[in-house]
C-alpha positions as CSV (number, residue, x, y, z in Angstrom):
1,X,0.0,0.0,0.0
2,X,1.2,3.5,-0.9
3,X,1.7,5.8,1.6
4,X,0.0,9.5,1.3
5,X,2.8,12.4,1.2
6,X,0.3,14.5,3.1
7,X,0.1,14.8,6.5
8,X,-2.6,12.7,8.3
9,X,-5.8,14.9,8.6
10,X,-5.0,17.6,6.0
11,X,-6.3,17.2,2.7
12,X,-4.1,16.6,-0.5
13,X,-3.0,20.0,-1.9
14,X,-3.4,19.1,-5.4
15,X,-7.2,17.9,-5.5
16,X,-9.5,20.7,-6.5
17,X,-11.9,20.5,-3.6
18,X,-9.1,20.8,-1.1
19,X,-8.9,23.1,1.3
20,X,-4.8,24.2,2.2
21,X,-4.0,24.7,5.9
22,X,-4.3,28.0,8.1
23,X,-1.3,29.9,7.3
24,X,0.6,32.7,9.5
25,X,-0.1,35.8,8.6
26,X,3.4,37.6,6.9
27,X,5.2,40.1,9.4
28,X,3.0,38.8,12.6
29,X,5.8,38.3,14.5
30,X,7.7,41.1,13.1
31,X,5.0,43.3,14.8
32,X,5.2,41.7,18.3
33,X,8.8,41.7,18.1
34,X,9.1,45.5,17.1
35,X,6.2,46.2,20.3
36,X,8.3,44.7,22.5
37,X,11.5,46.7,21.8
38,X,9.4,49.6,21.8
39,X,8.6,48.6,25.4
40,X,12.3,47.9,25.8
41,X,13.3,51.3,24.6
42,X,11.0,53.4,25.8
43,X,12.7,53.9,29.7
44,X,16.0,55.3,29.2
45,X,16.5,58.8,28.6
46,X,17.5,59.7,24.7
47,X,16.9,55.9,23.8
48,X,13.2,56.9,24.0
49,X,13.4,58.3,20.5
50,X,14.4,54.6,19.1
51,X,11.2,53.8,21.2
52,X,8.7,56.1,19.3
53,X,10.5,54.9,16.4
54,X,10.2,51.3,16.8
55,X,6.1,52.0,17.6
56,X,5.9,53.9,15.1
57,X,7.0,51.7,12.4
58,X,5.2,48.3,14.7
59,X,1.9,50.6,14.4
60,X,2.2,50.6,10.6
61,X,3.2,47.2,10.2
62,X,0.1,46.1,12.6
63,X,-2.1,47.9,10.1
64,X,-0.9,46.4,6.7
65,X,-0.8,42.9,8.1
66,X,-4.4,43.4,9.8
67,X,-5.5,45.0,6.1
68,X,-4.4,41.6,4.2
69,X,-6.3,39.5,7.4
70,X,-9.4,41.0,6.8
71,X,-9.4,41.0,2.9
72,X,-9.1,36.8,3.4
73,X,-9.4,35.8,6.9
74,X,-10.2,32.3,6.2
75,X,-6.4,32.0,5.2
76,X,-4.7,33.0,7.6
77,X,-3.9,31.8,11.4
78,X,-5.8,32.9,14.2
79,X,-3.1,32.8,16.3
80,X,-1.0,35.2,14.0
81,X,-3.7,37.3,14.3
82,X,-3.3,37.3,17.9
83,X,0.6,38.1,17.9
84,X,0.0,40.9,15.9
85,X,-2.8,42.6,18.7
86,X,-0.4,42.2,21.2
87,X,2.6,43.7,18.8
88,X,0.0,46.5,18.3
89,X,-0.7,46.9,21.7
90,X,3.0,46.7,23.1
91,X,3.3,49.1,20.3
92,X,1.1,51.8,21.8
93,X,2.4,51.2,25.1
94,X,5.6,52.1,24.1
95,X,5.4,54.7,22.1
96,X,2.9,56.8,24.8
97,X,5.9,55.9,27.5
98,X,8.4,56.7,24.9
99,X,7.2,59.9,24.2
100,X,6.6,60.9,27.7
101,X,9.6,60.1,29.0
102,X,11.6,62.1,25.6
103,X,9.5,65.1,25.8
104,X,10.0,65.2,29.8
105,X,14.1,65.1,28.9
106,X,14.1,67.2,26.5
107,X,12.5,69.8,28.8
108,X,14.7,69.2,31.5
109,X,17.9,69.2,29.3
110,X,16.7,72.8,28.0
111,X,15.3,73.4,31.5
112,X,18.8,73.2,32.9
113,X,20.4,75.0,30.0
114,X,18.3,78.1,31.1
115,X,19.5,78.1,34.5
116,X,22.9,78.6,33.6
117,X,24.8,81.6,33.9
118,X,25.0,83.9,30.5
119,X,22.5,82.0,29.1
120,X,20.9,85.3,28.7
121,X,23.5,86.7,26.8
122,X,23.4,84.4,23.9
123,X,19.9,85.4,23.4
């Protein structure tokens, strides 16, 4: 007897009634890996900007990959689906901490550069 060369439970890809496996969605774990490092980032002082960066570009990629889910969702994993809300979410997480914590060092680098002598004079 001949064995299939499908796995056991899946369908053979070339019949025309066949139905192909959930696949992961492209750049899901791209996403979640790009919240996290926003996260990461987002805590040290001028290494905040990389943090809005990295949500920033996580945000975008979210939004592509969550475009091409709902245009075929029957394709695609759910469970790529659910890396990519968490990326998302990490994301915006850390680009509201990373901007907080930039904007509050910024003031309080051009807070301390008014306090010093003859500062007055270069104006």
């Amino acid at each position: 007897m001949e064995r299939p060369s499908h796995p056991p439970g899946f369908p053979e890809t070339g019949n025309p009634g066949s139905i192909a496996p959930p696949q992961n969605l492209p750049n899901a774990n791209m996403v979640l890996i790009l919240g996290i490092l926003s996260v990461c980032c987002s805590w040290w002082h001028f290494v905040s900007l990389a943090g809005i960066i990295l949500g920033i570009c996580a945000l975008v990629l979210a939004i592509k990959v969550t475009r091409s889910y709902r245009r075929n969702p029957a394709v695609y994993n759910l469970n790529s689906l659910n890396n990519v809300k968490t990326g998302r979410l990490c994301a915006m997480l850390g680009l509201a901490i990373s901007t907080i914590v930039f904007v509050s060092v910024v003031l309080s680098a051009t807070g301390v550069l008014s306090k010093l002598p003859y500062w007055g004079m270069i104006h």
